[in-house]
PDB file as gemmi writes it, atoms N, CA and C in Angstrom:
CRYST1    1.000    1.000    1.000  90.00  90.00  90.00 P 1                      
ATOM      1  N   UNK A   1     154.694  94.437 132.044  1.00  0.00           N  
ATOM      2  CA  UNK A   1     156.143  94.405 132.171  1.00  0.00           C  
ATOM      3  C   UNK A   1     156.774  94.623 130.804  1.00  0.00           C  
ATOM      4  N   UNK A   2     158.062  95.178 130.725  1.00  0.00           N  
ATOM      5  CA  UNK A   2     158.200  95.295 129.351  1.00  0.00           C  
ATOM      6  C   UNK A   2     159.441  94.340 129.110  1.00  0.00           C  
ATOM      7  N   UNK A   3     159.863  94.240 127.972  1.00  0.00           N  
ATOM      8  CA  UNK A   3     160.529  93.898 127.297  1.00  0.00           C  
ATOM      9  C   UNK A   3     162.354  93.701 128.466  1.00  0.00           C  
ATOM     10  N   UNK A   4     162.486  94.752 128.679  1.00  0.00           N  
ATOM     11  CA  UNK A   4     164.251  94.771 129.333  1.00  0.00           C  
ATOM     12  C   UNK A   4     163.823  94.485 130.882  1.00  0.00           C  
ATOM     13  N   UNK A   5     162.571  95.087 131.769  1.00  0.00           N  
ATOM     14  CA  UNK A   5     162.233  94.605 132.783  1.00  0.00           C  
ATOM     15  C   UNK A   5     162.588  92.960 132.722  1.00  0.00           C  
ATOM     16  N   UNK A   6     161.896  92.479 132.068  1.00  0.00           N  
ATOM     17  CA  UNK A   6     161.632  90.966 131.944  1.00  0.00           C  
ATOM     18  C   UNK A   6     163.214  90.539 131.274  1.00  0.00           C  
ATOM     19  N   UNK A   7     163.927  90.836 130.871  1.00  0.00           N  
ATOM     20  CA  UNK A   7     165.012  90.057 130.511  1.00  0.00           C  
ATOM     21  C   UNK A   7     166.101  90.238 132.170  1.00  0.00           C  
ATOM     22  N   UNK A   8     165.838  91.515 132.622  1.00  0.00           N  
ATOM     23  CA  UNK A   8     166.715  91.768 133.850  1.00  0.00           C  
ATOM     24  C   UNK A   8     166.123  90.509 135.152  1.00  0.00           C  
ATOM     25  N   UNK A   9     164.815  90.372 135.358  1.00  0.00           N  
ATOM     26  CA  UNK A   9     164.326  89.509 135.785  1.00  0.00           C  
ATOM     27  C   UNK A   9     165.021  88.446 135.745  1.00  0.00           C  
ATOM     28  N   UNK A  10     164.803  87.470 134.227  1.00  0.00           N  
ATOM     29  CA  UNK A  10     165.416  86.404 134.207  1.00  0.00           C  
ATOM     30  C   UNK A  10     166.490  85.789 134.736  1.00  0.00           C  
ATOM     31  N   UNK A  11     167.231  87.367 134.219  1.00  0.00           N  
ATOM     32  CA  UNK A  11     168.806  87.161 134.446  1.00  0.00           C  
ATOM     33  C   UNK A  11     169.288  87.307 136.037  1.00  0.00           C  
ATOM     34  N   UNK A  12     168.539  88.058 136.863  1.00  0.00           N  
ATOM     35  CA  UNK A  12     168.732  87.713 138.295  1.00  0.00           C  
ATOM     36  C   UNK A  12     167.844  86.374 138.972  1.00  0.00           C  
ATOM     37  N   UNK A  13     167.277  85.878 138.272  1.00  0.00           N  
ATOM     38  CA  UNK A  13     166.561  84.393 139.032  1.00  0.00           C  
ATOM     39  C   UNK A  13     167.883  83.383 138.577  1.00  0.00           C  
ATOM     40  N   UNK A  14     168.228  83.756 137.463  1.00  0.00           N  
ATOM     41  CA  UNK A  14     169.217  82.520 136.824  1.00  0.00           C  
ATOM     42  C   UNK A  14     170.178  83.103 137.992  1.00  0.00           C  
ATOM     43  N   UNK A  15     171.116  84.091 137.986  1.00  0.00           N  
ATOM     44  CA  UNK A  15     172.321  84.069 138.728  1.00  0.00           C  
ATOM     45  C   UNK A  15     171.920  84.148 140.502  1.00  0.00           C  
ATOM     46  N   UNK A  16     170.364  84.035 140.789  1.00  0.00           N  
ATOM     47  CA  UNK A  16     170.244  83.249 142.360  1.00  0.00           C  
ATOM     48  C   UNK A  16     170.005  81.978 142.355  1.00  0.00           C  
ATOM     49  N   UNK A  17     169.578  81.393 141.531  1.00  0.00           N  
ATOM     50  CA  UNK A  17     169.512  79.767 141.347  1.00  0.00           C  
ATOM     51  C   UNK A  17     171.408  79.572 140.685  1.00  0.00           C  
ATOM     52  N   UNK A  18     171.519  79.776 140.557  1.00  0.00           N  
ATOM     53  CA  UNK A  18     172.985  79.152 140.407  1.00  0.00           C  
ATOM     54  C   UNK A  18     174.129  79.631 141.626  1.00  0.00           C  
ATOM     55  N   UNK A  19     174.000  80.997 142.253  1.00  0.00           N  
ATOM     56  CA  UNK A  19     174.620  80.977 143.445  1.00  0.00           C  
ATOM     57  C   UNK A  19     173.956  80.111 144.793  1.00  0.00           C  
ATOM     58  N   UNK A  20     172.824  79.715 144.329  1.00  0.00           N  
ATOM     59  CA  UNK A  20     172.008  78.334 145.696  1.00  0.00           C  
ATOM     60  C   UNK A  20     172.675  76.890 145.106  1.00  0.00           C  
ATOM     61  N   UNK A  21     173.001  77.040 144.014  1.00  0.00           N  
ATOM     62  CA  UNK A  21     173.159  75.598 143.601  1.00  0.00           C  
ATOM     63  C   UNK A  21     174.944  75.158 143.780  1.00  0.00           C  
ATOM     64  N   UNK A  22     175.385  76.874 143.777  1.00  0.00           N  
ATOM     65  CA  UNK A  22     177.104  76.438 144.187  1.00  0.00           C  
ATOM     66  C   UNK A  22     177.421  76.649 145.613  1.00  0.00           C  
ATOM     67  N   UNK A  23     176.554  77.280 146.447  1.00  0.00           N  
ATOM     68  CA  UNK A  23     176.733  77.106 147.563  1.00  0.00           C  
ATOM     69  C   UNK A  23     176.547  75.951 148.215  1.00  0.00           C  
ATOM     70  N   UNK A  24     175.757  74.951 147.692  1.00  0.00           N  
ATOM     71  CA  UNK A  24     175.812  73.346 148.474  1.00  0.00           C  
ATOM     72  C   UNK A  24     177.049  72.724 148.108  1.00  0.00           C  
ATOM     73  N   UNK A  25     178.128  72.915 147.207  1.00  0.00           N  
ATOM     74  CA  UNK A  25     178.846  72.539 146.796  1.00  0.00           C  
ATOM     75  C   UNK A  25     180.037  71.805 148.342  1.00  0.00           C  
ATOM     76  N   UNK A  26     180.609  71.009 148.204  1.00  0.00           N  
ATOM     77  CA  UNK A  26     181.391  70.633 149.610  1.00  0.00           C  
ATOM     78  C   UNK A  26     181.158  69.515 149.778  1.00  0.00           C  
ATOM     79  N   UNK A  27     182.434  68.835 150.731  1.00  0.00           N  
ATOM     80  CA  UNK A  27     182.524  67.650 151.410  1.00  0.00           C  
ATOM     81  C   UNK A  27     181.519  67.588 152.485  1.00  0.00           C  
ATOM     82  N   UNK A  28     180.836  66.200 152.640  1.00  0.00           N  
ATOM     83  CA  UNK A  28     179.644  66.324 153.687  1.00  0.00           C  
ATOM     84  C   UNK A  28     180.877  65.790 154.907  1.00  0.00           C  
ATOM     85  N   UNK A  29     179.765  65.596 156.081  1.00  0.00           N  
ATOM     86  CA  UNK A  29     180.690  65.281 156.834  1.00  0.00           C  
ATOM     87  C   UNK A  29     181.185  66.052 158.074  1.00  0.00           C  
ATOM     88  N   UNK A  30     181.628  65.753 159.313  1.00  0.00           N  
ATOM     89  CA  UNK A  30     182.124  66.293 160.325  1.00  0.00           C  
ATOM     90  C   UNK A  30     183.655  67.232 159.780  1.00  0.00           C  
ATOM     91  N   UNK A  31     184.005  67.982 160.718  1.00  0.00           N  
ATOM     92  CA  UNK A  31     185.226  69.339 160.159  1.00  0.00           C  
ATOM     93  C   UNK A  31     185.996  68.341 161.240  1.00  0.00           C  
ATOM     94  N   UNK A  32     187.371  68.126 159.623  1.00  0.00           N  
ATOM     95  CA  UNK A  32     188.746  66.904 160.144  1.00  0.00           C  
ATOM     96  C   UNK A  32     189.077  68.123 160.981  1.00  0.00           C  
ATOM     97  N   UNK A  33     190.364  67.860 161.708  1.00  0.00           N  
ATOM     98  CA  UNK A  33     191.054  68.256 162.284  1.00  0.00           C  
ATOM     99  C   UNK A  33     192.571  68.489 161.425  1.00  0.00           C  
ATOM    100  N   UNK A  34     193.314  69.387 161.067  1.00  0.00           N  
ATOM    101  CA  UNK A  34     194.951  68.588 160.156  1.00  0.00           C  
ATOM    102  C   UNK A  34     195.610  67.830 160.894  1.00  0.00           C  
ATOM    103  N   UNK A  35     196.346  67.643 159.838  1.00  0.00           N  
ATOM    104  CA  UNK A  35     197.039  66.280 160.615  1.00  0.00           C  
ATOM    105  C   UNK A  35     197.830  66.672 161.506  1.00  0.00           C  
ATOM    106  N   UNK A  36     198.389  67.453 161.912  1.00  0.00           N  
ATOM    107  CA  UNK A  36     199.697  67.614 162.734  1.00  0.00           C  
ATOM    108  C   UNK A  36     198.867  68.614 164.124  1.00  0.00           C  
ATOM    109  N   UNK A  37     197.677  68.367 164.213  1.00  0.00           N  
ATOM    110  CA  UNK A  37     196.887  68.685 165.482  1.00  0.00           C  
ATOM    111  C   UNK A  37     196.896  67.818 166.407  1.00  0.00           C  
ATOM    112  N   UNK A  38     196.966  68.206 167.599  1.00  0.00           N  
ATOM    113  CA  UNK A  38     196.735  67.293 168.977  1.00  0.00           C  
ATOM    114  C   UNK A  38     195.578  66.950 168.977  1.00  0.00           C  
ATOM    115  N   UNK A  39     195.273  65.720 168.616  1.00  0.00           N  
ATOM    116  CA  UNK A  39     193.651  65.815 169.943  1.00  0.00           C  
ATOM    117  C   UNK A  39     193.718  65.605 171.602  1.00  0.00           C  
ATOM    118  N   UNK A  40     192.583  66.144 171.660  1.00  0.00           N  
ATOM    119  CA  UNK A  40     192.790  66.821 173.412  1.00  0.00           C  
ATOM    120  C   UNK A  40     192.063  65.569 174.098  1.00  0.00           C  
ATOM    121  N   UNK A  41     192.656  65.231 175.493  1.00  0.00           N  
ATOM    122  CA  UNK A  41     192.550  64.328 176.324  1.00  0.00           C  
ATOM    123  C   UNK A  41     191.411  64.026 176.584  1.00  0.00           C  
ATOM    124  N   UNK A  42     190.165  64.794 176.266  1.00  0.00           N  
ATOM    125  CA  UNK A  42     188.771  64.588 176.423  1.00  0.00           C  
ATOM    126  C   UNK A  42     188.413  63.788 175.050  1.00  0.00           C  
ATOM    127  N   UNK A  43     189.060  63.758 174.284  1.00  0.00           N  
ATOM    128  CA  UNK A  43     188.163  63.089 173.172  1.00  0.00           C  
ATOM    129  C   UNK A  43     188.003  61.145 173.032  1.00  0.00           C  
ATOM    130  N   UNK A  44     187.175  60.612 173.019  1.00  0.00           N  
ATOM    131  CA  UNK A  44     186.791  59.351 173.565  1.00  0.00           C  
ATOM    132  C   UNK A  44     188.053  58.987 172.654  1.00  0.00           C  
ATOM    133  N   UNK A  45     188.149  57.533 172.757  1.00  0.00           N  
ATOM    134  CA  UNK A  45     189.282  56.532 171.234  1.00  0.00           C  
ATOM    135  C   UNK A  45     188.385  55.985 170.364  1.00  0.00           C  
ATOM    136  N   UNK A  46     187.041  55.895 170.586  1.00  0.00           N  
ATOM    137  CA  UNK A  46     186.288  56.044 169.287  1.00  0.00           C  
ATOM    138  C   UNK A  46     186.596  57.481 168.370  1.00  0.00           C  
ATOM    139  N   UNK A  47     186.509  58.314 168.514  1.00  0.00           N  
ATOM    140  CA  UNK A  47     186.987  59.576 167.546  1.00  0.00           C  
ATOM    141  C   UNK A  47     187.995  59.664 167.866  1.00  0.00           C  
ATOM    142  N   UNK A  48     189.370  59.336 168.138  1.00  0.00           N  
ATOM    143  CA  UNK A  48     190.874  59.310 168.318  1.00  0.00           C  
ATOM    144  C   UNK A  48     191.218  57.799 167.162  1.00  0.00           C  
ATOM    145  N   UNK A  49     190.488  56.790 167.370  1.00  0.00           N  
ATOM    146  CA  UNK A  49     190.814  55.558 166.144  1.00  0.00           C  
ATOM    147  C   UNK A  49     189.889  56.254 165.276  1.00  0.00           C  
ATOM    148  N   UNK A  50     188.947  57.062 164.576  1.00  0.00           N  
ATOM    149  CA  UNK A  50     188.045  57.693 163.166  1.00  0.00           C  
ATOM    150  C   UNK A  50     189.325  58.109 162.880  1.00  0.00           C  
ATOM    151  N   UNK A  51     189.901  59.452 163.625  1.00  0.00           N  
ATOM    152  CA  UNK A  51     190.653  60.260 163.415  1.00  0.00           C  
ATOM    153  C   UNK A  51     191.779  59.378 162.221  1.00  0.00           C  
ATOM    154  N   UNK A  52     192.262  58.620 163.345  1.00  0.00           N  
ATOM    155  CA  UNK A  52     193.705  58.103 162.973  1.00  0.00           C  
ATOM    156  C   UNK A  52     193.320  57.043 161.515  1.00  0.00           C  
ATOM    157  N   UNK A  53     192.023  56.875 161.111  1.00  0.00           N  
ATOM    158  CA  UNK A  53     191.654  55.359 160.135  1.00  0.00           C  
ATOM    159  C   UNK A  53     191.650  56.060 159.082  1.00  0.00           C  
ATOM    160  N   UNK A  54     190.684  57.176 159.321  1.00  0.00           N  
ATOM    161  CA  UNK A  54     189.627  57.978 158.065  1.00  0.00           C  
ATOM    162  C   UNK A  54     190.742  57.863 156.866  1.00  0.00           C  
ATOM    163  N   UNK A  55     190.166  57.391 155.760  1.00  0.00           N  
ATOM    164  CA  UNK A  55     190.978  57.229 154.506  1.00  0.00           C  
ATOM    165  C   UNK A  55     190.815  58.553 153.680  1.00  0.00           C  
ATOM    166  N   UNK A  56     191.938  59.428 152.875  1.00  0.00           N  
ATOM    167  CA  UNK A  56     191.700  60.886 152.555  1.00  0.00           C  
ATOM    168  C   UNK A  56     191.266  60.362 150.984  1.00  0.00           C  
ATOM    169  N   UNK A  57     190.172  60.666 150.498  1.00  0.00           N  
ATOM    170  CA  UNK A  57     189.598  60.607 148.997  1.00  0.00           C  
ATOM    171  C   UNK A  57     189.532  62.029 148.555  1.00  0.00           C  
ATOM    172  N   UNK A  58     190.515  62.332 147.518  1.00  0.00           N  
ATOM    173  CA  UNK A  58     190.490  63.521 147.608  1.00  0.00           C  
ATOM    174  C   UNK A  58     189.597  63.306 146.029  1.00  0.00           C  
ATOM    175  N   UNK A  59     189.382  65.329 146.486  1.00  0.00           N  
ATOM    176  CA  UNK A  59     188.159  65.144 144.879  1.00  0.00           C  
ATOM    177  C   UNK A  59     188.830  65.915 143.767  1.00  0.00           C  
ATOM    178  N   UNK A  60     188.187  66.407 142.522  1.00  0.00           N  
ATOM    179  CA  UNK A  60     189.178  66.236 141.358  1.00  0.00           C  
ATOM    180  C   UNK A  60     188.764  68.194 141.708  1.00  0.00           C  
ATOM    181  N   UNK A  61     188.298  68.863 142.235  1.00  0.00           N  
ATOM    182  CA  UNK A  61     188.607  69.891 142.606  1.00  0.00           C  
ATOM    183  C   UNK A  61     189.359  71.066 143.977  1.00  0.00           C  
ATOM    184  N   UNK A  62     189.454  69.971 144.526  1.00  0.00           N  
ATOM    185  CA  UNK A  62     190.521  70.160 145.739  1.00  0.00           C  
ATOM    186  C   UNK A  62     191.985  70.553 145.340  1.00  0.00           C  
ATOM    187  N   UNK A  63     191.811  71.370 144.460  1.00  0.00           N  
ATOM    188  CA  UNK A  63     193.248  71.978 144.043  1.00  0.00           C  
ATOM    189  C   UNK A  63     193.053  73.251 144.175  1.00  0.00           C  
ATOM    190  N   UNK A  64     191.539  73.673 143.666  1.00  0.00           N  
ATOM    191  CA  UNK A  64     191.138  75.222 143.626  1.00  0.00           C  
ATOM    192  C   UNK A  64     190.763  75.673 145.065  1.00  0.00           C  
ATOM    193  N   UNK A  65     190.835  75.126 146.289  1.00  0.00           N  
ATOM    194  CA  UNK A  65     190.493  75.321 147.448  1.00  0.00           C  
ATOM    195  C   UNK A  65     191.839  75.845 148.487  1.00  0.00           C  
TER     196      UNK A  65                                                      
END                                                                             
């Protein structure tokens, strides 16, 4: 292998290990609903009281989203 082979190498393992490592990036967790959504008559009042409790912790990058 030569010399620029092997540096091009590097440089695409580094920028796929860092696009795997920002893609986990995210809130874990079930997908909220917004607030000003209905929930629909099928949904038990166990997930109608989550809904209505869940406390919003927002994170220090939820501005760029």
């Amino acid at each position: 292998m030569t010399n620029g082979m092997m540096k091009k190498l590097v440089l695409t393992s580094m920028l796929a290990l860092l696009a795997a490592g920002l893609s986990g990036c995210g809130r874990k967790g079930a997908l909220e609903a917004p607030p000003s959504a209905q929930l629909s008559e099928n949904a038990s009042e166990a997930e109608k009281d989550a809904a209505r409790t869940k406390p919003d912790n927002p994170f220090i990058l939820d501005g760029l989203i």
